[in-house]
N, C-alpha and C positions, 0 to 999 in steps of 0.2 A: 339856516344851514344850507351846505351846498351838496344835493342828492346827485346819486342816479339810481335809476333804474335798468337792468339791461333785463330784457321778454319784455313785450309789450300786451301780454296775453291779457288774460279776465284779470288774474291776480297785478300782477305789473302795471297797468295802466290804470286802475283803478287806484291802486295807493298810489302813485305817482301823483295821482290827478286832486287828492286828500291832502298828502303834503304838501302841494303848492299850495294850495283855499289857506293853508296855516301860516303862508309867508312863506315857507322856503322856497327857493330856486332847484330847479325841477328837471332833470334830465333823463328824459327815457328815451332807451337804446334799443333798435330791433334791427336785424339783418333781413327783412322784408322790407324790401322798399316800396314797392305797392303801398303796403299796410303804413308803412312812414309819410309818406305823398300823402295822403289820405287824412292824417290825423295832423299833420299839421294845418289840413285846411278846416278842421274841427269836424270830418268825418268820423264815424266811430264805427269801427269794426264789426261791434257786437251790441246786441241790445242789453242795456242795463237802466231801468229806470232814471234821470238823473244825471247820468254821468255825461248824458254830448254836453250839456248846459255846463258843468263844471269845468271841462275841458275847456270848452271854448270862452270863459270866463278867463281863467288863467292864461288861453293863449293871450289873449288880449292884453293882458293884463302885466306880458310877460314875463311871467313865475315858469311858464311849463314848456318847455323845448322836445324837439322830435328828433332824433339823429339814427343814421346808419353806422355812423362811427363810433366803435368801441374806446380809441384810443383818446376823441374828445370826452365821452363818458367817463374813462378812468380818471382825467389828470383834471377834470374841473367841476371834481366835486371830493366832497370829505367823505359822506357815507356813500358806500356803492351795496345796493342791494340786487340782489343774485332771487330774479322769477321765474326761472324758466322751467322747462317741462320735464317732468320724469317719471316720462311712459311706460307703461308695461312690459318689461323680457318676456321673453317667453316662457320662462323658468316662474313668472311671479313675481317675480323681486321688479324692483323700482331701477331702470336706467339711468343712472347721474351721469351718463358718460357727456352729455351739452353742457352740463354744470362743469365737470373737471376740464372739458376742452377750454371753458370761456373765462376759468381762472390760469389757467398757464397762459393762454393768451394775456391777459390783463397783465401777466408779469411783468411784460415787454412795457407797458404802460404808465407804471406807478412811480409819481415822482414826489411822495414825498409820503408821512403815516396817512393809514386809510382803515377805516373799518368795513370789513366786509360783512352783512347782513343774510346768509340762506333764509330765505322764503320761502326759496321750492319746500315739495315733500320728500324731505329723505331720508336716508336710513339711518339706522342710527351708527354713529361714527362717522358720518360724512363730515360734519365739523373738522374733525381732527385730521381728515383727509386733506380737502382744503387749507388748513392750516399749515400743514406740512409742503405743500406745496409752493403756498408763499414763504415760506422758511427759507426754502431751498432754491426760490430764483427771484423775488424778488428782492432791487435795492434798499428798499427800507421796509421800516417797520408792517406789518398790517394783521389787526387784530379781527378774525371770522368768530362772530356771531351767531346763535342760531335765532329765529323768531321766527317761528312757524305763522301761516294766514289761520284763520277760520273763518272766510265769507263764505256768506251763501248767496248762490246767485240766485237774484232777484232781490236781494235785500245786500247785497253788497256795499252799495254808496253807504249807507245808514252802518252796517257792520263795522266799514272801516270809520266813519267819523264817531259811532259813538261803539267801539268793542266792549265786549260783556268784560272782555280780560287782555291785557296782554302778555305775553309769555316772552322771556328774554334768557337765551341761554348763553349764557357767559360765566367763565371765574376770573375775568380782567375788571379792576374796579372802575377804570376810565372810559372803556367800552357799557358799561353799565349804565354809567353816568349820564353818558349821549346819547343812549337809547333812548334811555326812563327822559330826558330834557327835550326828544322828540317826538315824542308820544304825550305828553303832559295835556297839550291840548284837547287831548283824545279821549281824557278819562277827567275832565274836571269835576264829575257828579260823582266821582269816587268810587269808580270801576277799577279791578286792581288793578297794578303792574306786578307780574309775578318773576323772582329772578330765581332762577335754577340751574345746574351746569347742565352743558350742552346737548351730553347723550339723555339729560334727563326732556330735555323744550320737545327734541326729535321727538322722542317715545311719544310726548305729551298728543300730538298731531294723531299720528295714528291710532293711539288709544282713545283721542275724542269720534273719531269717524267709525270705528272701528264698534264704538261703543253703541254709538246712536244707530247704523247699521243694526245691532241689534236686537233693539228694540223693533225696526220696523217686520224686523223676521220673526221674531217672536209671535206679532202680531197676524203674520202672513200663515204662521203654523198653525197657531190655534184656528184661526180662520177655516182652514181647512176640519176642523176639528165639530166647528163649528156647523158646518154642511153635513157633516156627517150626523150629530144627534139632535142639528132641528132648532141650533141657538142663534141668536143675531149678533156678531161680532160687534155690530156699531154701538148697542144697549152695553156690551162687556166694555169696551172701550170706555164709556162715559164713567162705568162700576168702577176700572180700576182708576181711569186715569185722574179721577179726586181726592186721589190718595196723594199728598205731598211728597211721602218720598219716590214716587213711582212719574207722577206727572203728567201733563197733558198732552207734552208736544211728545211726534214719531209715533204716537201709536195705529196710526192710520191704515187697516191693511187694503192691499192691492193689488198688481201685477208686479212686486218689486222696487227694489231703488237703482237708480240708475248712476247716468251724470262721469263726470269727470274724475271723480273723488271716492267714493263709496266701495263701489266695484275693484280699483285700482288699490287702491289703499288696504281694503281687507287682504286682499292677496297678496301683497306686497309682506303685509307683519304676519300673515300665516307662513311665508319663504323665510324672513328676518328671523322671525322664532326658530323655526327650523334648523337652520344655519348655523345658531348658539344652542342649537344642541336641546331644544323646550319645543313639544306639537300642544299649538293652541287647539283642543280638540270644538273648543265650542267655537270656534270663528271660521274652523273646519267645516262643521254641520250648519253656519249662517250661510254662507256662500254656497254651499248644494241648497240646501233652501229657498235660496233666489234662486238660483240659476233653476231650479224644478218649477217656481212660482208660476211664470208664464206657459207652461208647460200644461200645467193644470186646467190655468184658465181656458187655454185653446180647446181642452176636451172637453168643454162646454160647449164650447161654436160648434167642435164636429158631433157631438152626439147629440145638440139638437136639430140638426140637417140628415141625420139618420148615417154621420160618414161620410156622408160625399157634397165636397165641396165645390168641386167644379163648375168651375162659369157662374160659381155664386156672383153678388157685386156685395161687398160689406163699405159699410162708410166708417172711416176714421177718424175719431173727432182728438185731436192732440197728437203731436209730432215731437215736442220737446220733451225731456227726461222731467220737469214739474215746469209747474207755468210760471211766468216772468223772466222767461230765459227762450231764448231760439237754440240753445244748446240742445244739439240731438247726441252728445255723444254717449253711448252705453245706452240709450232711451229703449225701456221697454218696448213702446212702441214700434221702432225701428225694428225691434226684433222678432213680434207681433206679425207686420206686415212680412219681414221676408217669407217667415213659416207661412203663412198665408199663399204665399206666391206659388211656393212650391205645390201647392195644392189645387193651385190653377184657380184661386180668387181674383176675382177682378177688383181690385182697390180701389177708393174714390177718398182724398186727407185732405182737410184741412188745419189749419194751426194760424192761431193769428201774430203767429214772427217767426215761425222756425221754418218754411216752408222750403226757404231757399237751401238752407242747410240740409231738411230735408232729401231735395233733389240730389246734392250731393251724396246721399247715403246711398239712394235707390235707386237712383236713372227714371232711364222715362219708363219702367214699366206701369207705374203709380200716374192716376191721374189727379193731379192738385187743384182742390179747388180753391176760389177766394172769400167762400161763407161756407161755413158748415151746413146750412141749408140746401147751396147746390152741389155738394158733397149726398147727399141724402138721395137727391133725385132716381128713383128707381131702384134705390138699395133693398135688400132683402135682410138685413141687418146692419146693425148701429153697434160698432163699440169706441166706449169713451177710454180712452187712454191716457189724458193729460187732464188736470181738473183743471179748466182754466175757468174761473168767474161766468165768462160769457156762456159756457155750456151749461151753466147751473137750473138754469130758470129758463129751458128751450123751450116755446109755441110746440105743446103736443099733438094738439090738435092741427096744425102745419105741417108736422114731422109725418102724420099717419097717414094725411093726402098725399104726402110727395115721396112716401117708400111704398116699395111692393110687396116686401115682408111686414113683420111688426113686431120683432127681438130688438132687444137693447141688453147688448154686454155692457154693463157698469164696471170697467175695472179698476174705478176708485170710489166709488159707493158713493156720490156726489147726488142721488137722487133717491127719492121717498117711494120704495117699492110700492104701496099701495097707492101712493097718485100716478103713476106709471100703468100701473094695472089697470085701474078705474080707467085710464087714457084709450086702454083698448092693445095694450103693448106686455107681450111676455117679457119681464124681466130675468134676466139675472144680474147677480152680483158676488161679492167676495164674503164668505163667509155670513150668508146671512138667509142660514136655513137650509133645508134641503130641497130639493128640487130631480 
């Protein structure tokens, strides 16, 4: 088949870069030309396990094309799939306003039937929004689709070649048809395809993100619950999470969830509910739950400094929102650090691929380092904020020569209180007893 893609973001170039490996002809569309220049020479924008190799497979191989042109996008390909961004209002609600601008545009385009695909996250009725739109200008037919994503980055390449499910929102049998015929490869070990109408796929997005959110807040409250009468959240976690309907994965508590998706998405269907007249009262109390999460954990840093943090140095071990991603957007951490700032900390982060990102979050007030080790240098505290692999099994005895304190904020409990203690180092952690 003949694709496009228009966003060349996480989601957009990632399937793009899937549907060629399966044969089709492959057109992603971005009005960044940097970021175009760039991937056509099989640079890759973003870290994602996996994916520069696929990419530059396919250029090679030429399945997979790079354009700034919308209007070659439209007219030389059959499915046109719609990835682009729909960032937070300020109100909560999800902005479609790049998705509705880049379909009227497209109007001007279409020369012949087209199915259009929404990927983004959107609300529900945006289907029918788009729809109406190509009603009313363009010359032929074109049938909008909904299929929401569900990657997670860091396991994205894998999510989209082998999806747990895929979601198809249509009531056109023909658009059906070509979905489920381009997805086939995707699900040969007999992963569903699920078809449902449109405002049903939308809903489906936000009530998978929406859901898994919270669990991790569940996890974050008790947590606290936990500090309070003296229990270890990690041992509660093991208790419930062997329970098949309850599960293993998200139960993990922390500083919160972060990320691209999580944050924007809760808020987004607590406005959407609203709006039709229904207050999600529990996804109400998930979101102040985060957002107090970090909050909490900070009044550990200052109440064991006696309050005063100035001219502390604390070292940062994680800069991304989870590891396998340089994605700092929403990152606890990020949010961590500023509070910190205001408090006249002197910061020392590393992160083994967000760092640059990083900078862009924070400027030069933060000094970045290139190992977590020279991060450490002279610090009077340690907190971990990203669980990346590589932090898991740090040289303690290295750690205690080269800090001037001897605290370690765990804020994702990645390490064995009593071999930290035994190391000569006061711990804290999240929910794991009182202190």
């Amino acid at each position: 088949m003949r694709i496009s893609i228009i966003g060349t973001g996480y989601v957009g170039l990632v399937q793009g870069a899937c549907f060629a490996d399966t044969g089709n002809y492959v057109i992603c569309m971005d009005i960044d030309k940097k970021k175009i220049q760039k991937l056509r020479k099989g640079i890759i924008p973003i870290f994602e396990p996996g994916l520069e190799e696929i990419v530059k497979r396919n250029l090679k191989n030429g399945r997979l094309e790079f354009t700034t042109d919308l209007k070659t996008a439209v007219n030389d390909s059959e499915i046109i799939f719609l990835c682009l961004p729909t960032p937070q209002a300020n109100d909560g609600s999800a902005d479609i306003s790049s998705v509705v601008k880049v379909c009227k545009e497209m109007c001007k385009w279409i020369n012949g039937e087209k199915i259009v695909v929404s990927k983004s996250t959107v609300p529900v009725g945006t289907v029918d929004k788009l729809q109406n739109i190509f009603n009313k200008n363009a010359r032929y037919d074109v049938l909008v689709v909904s299929n929401p994503e569900f990657l997670k980055e860091g396991s994205a390449l894998q999510d989209s070649l082998k999806p747990d499910r895929i979601i198809i929102g249509t009531s056109n049998k023909k658009a059906e048809m070509t979905i489920k015929e381009l997805y086939e490869p995707f699900v040969r070990t007999g992963n569903p395809i699920i078809v449902m109408d449109e405002k049903s796929a939308e809903l489906t997005k936000y009530a998978a993100n929406a859901f898994l959110a919270t669990k991790i807040t569940f996890m974050n409250d008790l947590a606290k619950l936990c500090e309070n009468v003296g229990a270890d959240i990690e041992l509660i976690r093991k208790g419930i999470g062997s329970d098949p309907r309850i599960g293993k994965h998200f139960l993990f508590a922390g500083i919160g969830y972060g990320g691209s998706c999580f944050p924007k998405d809760v808020k987004a269907l607590i406005k959407m509910s609203e709006d039709y007249g229904h207050r999600l009262n529990l996804l109400r109390a998930v979101d102040q739950v985060n957002e107090r999460q970090i909050v909490l954990f900070l009044s550990k840093v200052k109440k064991h400094f006696f309050g005063n943090l100035k001219n502390k140095i604390i070292a940062v071990w994680g800069l991304s929102f989870k590891p396998m991603t340089d994605d700092v957007r929403e990152a606890p951490s990020i949010k961590i650090i500023k509070m910190l700032l205001k408090e006249n900390v002197k910061i020392k982060a590393s992160d083994p691929v967000a760092i640059a990102n990083a900078k862009k979050a924070l400027g030069s007030k933060v000094k970045f380092c290139d190992s977590p080790y020279n991060a450490l240098k002279d610090a009077d505290a340690l907190i971990v904020a990203t669980e990346w692999n590589e932090f898991r099994s740090p040289d303690f005895r290295l750690m205690k020569e080269l800090m001037r304190g001897n605290v370690i904020f765990d804020g994702r409990n990645i390490y064995d209180q009593k071999e930290v203690e035994k190391a000569g180092f006061i711990y804290y952690g999240v929910g794991r007893g009182i202190r």
